[in-house]
C-alpha positions in Angstrom: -20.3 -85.8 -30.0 -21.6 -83.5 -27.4 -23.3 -80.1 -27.3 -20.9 -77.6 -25.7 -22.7 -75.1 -23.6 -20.8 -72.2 -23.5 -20.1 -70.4 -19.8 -18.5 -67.0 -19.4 -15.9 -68.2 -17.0 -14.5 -70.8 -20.0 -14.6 -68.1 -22.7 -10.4 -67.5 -23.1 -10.5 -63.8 -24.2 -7.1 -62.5 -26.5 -6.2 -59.1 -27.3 -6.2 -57.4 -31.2 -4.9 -54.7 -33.1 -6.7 -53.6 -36.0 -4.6 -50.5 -38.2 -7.8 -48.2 -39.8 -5.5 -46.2 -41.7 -6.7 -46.1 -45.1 -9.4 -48.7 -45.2 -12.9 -48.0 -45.6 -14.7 -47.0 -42.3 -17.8 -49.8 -42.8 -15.5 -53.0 -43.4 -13.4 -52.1 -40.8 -16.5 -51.5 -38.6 -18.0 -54.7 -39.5 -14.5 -56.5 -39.1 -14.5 -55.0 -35.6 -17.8 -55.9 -35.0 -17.3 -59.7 -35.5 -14.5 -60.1 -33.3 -15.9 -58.3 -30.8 -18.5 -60.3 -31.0 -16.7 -63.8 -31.3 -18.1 -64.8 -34.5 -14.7 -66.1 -35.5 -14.8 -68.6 -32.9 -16.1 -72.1 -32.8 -17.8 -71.5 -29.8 -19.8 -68.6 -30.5 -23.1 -68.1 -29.2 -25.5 -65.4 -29.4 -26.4 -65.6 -25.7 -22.6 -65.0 -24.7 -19.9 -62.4 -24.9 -17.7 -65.1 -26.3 -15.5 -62.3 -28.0 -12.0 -60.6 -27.6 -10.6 -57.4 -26.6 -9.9 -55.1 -29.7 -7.4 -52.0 -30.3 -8.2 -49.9 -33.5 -5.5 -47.5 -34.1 -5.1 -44.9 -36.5 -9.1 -44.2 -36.8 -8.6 -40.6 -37.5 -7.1 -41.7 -40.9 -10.0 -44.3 -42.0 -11.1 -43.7 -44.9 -14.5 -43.6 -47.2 -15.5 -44.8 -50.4 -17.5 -42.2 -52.9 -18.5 -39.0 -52.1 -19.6 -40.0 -48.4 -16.8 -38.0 -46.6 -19.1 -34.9 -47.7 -22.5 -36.4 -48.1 -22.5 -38.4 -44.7 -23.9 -36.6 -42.0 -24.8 -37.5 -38.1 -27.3 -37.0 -36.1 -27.7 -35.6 -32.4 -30.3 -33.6 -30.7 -29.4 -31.0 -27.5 -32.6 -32.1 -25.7 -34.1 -28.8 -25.8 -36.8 -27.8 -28.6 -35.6 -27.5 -31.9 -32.4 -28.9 -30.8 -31.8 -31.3 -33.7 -27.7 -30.9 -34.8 -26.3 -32.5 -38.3 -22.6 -32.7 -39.0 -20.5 -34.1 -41.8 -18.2 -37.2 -41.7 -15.5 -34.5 -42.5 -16.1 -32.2 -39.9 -16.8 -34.9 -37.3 -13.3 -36.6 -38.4 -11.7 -33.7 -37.9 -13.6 -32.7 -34.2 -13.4 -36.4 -33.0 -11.5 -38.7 -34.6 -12.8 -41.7 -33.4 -16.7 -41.5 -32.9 -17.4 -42.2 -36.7 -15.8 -45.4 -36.2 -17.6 -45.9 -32.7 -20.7 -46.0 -34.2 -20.3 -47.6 -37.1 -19.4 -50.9 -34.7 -22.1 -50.1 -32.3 -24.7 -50.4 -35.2 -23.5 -53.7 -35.5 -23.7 -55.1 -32.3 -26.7 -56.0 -30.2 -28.4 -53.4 -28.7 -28.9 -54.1 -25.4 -26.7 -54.9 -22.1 -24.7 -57.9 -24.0 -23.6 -55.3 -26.6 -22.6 -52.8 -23.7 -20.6 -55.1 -22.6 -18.7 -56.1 -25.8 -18.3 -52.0 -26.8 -16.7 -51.6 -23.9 -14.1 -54.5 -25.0 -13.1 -51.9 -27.7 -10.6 -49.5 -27.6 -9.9 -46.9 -30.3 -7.2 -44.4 -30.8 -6.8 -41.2 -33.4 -3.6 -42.0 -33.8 -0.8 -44.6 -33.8 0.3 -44.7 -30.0 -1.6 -46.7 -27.4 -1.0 -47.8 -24.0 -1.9 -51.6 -24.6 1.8 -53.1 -25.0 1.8 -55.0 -22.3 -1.1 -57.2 -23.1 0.6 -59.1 -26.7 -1.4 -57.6 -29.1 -2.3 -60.1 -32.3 -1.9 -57.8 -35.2 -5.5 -59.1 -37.5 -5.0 -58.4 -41.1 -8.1 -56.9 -42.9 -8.0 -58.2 -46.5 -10.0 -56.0 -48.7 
């Protein structure tokens, strides 16, 4: 047998559809995270976006396990002094729908210009409609 090296140009890319409504935000996240990455290929390798484009839909309805919808709280600062800003999962759900699950995938990719690449392979939506019809979405099924 031989070594396969992977290339960029031979990586065949499809396009999924993940439904967040009513699943917990961190499996859904890490779900997310591995097919961006392409750890559910056989060819994967760390050194390579090897992964496939990804649709999450209804990510204002994800959900939380415990008491984390009001416990959880996010971090920003202004950039000016004393500029630190905390909000809830709750409030930030509600104020934008999507960036809870944004950065619960980007904590689980690689930080650095291979994992900018692969976020930008993801696409997420508050709400049932998107625009990506036209590409045959595979509809993944999230078991848990």
């Amino acid at each position: 047998m031989k070594t396969i090296m992977v290339n960029p140009k031979t990586v065949t890319r499809k396009w999924k559809l993940i439904d967040a409504e009513g699943k917990p935000l961190g499996r859904v996240a890490s779900a997310a995270a591995r097919i961006l990455m392409g750890k559910n290929k056989a060819i994967f390798s760390p050194n390579v976006d090897t992964g496939d484009f990804l649709v999450i839909i209804n990510a204002g309805k994800v959900g939380t396990t415990g008491k984390k919808a009001e416990q959880k709280q996010y971090f920003h600062h202004t950039g000016h002094i004393g500029g630190e800003r905390w909000i809830t999962f709750d409030a930030l759900i509600k104020k934008h729908p999507t960036q809870p699950l944004e950065a619960a995938i980007w904590g689980m990719l690689p930080h650095s210009s291979l994992g900018e690449k692969m976020m930008k392979k993801l696409k997420i939506y508050a709400g049932a409609e998107q625009p990506h019809t036209a590409q045959h979405l595979e509809t993944v099924t999230l078991d848990f």
